[in-house]
TIMI-2910 file (N, C-alpha, C, CB; in pm, 1 decimal, decimal comma, always signed):
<rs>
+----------+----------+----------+----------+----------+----------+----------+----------+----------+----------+----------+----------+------+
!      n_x !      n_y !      n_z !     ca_x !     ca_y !     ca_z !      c_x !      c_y !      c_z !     cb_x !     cb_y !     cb_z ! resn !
+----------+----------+----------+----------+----------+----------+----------+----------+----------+----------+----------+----------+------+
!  +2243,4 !  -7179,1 !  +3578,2 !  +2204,6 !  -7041,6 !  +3588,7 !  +2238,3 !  -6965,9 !  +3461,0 !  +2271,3 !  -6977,5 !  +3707,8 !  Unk !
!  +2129,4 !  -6856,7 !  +3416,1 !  +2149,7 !  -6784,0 !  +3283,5 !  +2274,8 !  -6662,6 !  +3355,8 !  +1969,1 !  -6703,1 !  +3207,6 !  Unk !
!  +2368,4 !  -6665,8 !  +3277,3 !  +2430,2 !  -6550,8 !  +3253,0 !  +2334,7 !  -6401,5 !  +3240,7 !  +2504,1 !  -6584,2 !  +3128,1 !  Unk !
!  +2402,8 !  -6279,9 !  +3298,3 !  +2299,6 !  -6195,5 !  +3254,1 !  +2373,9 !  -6134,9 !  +3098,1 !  +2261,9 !  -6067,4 !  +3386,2 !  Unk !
!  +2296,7 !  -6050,4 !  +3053,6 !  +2375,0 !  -6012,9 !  +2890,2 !  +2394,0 !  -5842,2 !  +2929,3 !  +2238,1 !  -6047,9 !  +2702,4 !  Unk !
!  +2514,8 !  -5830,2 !  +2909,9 !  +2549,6 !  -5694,3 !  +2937,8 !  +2460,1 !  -5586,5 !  +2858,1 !  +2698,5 !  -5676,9 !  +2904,1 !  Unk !
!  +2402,4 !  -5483,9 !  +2895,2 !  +2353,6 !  -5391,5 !  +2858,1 !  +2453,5 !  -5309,0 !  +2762,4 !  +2305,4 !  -5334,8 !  +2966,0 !  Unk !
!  +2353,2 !  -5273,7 !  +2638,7 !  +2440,2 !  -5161,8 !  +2532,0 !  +2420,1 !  -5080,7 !  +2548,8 !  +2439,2 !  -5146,0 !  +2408,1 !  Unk !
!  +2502,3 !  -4976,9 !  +2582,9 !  +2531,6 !  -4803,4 !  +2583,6 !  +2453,7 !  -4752,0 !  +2510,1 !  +2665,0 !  -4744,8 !  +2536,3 !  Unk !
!  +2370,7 !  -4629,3 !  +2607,5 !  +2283,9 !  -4544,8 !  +2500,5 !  +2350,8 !  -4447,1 !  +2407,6 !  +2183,3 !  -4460,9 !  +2572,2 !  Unk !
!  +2329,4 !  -4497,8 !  +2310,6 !  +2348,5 !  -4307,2 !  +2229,2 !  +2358,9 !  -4203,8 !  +2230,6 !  +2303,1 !  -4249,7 !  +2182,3 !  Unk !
!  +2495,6 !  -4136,8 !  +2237,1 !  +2416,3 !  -4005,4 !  +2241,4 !  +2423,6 !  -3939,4 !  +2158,0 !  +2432,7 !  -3928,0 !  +2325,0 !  Unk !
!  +2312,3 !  -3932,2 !  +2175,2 !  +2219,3 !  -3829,1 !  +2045,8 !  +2270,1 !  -3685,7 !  +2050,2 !  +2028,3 !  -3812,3 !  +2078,1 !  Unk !
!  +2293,4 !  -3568,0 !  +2159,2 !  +2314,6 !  -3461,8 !  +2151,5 !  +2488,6 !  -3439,6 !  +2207,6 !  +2196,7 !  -3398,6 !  +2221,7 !  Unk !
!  +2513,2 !  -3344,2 !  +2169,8 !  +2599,3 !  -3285,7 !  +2256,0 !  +2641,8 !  -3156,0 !  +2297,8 !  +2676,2 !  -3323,0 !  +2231,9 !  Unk !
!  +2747,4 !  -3123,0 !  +2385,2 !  +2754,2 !  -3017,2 !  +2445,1 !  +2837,5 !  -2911,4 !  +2386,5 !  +2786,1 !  -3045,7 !  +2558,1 !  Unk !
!  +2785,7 !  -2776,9 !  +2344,5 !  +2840,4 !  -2691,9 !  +2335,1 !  +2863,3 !  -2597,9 !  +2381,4 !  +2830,9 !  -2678,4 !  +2286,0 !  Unk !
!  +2944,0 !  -2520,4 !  +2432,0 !  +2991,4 !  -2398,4 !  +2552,6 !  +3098,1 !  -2286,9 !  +2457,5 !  +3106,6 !  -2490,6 !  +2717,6 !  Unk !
!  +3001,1 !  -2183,1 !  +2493,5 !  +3173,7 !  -2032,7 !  +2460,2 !  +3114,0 !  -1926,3 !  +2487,7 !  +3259,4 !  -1988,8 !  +2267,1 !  Unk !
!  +3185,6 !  -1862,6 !  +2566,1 !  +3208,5 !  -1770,2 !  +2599,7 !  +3092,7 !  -1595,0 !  +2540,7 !  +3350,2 !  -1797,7 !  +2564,7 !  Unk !
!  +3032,4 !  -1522,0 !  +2617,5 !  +3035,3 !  -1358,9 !  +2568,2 !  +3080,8 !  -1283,0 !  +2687,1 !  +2877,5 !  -1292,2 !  +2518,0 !  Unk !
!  +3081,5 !  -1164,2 !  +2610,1 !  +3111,3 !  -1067,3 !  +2684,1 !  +2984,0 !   -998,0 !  +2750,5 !  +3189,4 !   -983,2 !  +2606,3 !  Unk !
!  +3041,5 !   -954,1 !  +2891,9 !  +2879,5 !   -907,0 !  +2927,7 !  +2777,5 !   -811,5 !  +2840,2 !  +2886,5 !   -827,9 !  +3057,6 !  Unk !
!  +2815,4 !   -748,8 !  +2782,4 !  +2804,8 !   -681,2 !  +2650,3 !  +2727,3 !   -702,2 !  +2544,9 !  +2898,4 !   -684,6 !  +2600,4 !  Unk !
!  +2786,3 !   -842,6 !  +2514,2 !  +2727,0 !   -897,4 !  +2379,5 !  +2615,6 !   -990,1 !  +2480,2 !  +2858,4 !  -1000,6 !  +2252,1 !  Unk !
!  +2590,4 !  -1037,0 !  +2607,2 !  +2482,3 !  -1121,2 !  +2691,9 !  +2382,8 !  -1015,6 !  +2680,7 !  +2521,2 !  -1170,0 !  +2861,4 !  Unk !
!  +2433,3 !   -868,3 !  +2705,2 !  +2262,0 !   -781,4 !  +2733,4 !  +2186,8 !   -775,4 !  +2591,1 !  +2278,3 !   -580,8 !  +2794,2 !  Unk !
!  +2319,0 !   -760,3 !  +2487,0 !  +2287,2 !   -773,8 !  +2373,5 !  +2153,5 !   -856,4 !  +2284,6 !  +2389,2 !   -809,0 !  +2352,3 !  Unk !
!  +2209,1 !   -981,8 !  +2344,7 !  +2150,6 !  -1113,3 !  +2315,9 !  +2044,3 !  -1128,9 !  +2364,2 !  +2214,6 !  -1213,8 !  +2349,7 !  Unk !
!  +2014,3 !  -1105,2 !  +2522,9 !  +1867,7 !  -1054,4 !  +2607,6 !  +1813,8 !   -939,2 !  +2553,1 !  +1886,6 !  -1014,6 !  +2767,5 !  Unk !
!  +1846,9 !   -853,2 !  +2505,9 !  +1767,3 !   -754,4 !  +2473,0 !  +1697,2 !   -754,5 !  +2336,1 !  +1838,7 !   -648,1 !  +2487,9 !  Unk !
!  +1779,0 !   -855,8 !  +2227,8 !  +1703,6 !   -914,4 !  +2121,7 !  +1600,1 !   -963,1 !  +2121,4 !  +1746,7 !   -985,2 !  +2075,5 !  Unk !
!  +1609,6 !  -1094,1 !  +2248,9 !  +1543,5 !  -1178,8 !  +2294,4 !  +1415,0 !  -1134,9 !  +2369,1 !  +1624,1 !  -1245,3 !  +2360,0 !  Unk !
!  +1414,6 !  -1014,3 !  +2451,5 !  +1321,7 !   -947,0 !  +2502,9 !  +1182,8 !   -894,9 !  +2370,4 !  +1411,5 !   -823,6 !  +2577,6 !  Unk !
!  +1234,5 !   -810,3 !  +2287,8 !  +1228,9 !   -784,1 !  +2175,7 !  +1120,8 !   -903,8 !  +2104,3 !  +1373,4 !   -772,8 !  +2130,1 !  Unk !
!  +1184,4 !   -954,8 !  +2023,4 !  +1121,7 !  -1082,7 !  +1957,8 !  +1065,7 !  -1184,9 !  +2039,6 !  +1216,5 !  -1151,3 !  +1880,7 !  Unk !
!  +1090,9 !  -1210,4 !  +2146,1 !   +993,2 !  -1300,9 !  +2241,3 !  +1007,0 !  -1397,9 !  +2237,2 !   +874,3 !  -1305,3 !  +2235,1 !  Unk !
!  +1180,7 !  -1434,8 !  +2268,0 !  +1252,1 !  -1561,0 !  +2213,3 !  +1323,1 !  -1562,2 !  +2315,5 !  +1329,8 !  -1566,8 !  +2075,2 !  Unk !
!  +1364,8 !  -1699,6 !  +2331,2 !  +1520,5 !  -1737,5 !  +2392,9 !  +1622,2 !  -1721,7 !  +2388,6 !  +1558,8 !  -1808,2 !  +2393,6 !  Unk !
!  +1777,1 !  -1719,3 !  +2472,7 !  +1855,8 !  -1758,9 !  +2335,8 !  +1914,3 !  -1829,2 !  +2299,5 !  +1916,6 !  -1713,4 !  +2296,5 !  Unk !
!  +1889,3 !  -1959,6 !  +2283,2 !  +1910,4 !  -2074,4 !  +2292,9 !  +1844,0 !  -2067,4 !  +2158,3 !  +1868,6 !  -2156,2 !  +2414,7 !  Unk !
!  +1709,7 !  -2055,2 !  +2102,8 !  +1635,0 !  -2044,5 !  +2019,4 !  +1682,9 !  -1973,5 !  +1894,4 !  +1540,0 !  -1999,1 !  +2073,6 !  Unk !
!  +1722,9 !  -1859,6 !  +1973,3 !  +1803,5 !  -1802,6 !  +1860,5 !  +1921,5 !  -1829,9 !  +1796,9 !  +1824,6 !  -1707,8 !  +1882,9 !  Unk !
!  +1978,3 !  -1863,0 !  +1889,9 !  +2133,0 !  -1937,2 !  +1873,1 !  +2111,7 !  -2048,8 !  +1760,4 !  +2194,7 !  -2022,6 !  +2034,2 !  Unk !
!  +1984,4 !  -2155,3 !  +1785,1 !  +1965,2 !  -2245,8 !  +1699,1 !  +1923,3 !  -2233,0 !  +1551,9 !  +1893,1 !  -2308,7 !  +1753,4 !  Unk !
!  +1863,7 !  -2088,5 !  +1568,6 !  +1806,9 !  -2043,2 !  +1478,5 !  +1912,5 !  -2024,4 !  +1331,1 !  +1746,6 !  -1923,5 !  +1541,0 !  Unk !
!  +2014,1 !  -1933,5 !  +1390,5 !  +2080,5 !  -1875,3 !  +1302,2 !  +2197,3 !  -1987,5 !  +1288,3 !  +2117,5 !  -1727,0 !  +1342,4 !  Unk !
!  +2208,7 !  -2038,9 !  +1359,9 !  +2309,4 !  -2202,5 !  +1337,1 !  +2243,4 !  -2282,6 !  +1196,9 !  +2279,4 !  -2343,1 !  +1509,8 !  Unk !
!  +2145,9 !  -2278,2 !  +1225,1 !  +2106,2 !  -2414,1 !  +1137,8 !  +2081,9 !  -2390,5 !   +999,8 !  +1975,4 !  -2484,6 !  +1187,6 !  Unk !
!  +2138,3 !  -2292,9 !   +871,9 !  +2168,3 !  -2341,6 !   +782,8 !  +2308,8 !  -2433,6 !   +765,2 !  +2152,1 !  -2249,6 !   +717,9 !  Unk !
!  +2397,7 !  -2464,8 !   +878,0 !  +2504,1 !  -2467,5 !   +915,8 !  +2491,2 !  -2624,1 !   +946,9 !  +2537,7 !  -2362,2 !  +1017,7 !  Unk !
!  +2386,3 !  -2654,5 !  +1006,5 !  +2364,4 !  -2771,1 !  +1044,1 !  +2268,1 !  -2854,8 !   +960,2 !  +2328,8 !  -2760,3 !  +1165,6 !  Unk !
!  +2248,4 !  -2853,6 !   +858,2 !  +2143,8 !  -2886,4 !   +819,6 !  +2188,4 !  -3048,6 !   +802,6 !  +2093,5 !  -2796,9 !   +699,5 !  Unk !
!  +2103,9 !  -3167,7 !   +837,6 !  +2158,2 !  -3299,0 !   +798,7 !  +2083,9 !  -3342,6 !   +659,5 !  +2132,6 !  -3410,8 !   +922,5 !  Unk !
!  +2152,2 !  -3302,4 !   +541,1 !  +2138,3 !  -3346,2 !   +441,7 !  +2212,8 !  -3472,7 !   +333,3 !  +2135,7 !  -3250,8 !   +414,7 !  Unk !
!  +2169,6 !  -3524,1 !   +255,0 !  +2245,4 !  -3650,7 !   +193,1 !  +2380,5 !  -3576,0 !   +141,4 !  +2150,3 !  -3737,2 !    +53,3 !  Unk !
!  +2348,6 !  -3492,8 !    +62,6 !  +2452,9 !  -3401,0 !    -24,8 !  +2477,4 !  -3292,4 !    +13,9 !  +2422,8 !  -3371,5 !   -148,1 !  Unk !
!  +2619,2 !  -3267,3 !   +126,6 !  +2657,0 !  -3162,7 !   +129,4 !  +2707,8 !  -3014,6 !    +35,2 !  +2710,8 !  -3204,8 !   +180,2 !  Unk !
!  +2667,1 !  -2931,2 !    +30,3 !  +2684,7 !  -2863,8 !   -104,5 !  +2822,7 !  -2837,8 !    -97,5 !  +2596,8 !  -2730,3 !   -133,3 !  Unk !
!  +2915,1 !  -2818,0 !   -202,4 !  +3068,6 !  -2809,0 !   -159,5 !  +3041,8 !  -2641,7 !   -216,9 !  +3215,0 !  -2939,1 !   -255,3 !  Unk !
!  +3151,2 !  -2557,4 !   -145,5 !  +3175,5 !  -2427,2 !   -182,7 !  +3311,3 !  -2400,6 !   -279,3 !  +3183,3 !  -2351,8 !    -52,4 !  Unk !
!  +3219,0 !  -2337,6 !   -377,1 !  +3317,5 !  -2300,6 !   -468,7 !  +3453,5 !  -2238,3 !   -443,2 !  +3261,1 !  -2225,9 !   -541,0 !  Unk !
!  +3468,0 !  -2222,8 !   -357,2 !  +3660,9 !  -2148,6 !   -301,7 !  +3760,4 !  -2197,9 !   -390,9 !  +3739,3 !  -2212,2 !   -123,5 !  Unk !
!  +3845,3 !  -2081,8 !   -464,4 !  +3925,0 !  -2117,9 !   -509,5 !  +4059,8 !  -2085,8 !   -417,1 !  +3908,4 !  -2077,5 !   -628,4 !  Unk !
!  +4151,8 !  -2163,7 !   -436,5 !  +4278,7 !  -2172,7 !   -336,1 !  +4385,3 !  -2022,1 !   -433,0 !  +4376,2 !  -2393,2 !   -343,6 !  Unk !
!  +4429,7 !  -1925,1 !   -315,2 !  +4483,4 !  -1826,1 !   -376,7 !  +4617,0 !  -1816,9 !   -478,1 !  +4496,8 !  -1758,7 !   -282,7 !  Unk !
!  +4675,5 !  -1970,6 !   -446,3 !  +4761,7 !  -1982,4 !   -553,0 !  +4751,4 !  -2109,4 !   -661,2 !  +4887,7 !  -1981,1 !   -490,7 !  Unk !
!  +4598,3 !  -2104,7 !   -683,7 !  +4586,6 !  -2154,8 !   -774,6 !  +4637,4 !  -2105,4 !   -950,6 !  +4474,8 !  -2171,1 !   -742,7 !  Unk !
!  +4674,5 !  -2176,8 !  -1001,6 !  +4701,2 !  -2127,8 !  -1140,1 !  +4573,2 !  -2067,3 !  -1225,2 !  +4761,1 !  -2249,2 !  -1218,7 !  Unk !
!  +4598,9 !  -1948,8 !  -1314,4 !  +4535,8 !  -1886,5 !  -1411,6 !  +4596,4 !  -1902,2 !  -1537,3 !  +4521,7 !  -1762,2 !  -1382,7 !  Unk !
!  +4523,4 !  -1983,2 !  -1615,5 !  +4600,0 !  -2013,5 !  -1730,4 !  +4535,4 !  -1992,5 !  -1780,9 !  +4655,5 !  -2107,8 !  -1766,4 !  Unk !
!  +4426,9 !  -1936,7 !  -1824,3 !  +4374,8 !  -1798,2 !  -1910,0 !  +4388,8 !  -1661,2 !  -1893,9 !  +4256,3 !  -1791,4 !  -1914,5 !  Unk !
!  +4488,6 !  -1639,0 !  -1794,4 !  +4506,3 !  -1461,7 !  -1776,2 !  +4594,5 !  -1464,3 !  -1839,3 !  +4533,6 !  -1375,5 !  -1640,4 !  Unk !
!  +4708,1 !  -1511,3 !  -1918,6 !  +4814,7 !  -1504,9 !  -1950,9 !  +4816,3 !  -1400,4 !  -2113,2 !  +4860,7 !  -1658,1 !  -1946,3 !  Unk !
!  +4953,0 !  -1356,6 !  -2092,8 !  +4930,8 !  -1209,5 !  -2137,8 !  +4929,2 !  -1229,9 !  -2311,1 !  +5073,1 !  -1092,9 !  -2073,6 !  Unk !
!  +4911,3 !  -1202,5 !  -2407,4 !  +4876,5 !  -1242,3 !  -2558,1 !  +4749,7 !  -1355,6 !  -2567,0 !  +5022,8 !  -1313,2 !  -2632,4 !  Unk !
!  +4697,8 !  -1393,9 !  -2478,6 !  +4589,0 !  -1505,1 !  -2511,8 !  +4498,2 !  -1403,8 !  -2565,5 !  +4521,8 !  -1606,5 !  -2378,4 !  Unk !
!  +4427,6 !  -1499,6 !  -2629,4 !  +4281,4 !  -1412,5 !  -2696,7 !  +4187,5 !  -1543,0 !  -2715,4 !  +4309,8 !  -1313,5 !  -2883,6 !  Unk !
!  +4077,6 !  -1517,3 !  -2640,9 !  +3989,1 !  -1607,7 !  -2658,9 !  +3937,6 !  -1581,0 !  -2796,7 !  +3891,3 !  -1607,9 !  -2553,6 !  Unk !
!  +3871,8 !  -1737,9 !  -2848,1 !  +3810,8 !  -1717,6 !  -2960,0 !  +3667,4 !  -1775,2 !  -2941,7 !  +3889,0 !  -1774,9 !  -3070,9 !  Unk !
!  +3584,9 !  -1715,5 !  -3032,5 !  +3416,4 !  -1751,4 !  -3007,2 !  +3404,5 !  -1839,1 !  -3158,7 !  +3282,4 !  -1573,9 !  -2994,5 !  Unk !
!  +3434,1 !  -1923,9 !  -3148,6 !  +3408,5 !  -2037,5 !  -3257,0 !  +3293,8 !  -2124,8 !  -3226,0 !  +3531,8 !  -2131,9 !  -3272,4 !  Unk !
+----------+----------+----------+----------+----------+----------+----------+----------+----------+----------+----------+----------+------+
</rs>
């Protein structure tokens, strides 16, 4: 008798995200949605997805760390244009 071959787990592809509004910011969100003639789910995705974008090269952000060193502010320097 053949053995059977265990089945591989599907993927999952999506997942779940959940948080919270205030009733406030919900009429808010419906009343946009009323408005423009959208979801908000749609919208939600909307304004997410420069955020999400799946690209090869993530762009890195220039942030500098606040105690990074300045070693050109220092006091008698003088730049020169040579």
């Amino acid at each position: 008798m053949k053995k059977k071959k265990n089945k591989k787990r599907k993927v999952v592809r999506f997942r779940k995200l959940t948080f919270k509004l205030t009733s406030r910011q919900m009429a808010s969100l419906e009343a946009y949605c009323r408005r423009h003639a959208t979801t908000p789910v749609k919208v939600i995705k909307q304004k997410l997805s420069p955020f999400l974008k799946l690209t090869n090269d993530p762009q890195k952000d220039n942030i500098v760390h606040p105690q990074q060193l300045k070693i050109f502010d220092m006091p008698g320097y003088v730049e020169s244009n040579v």
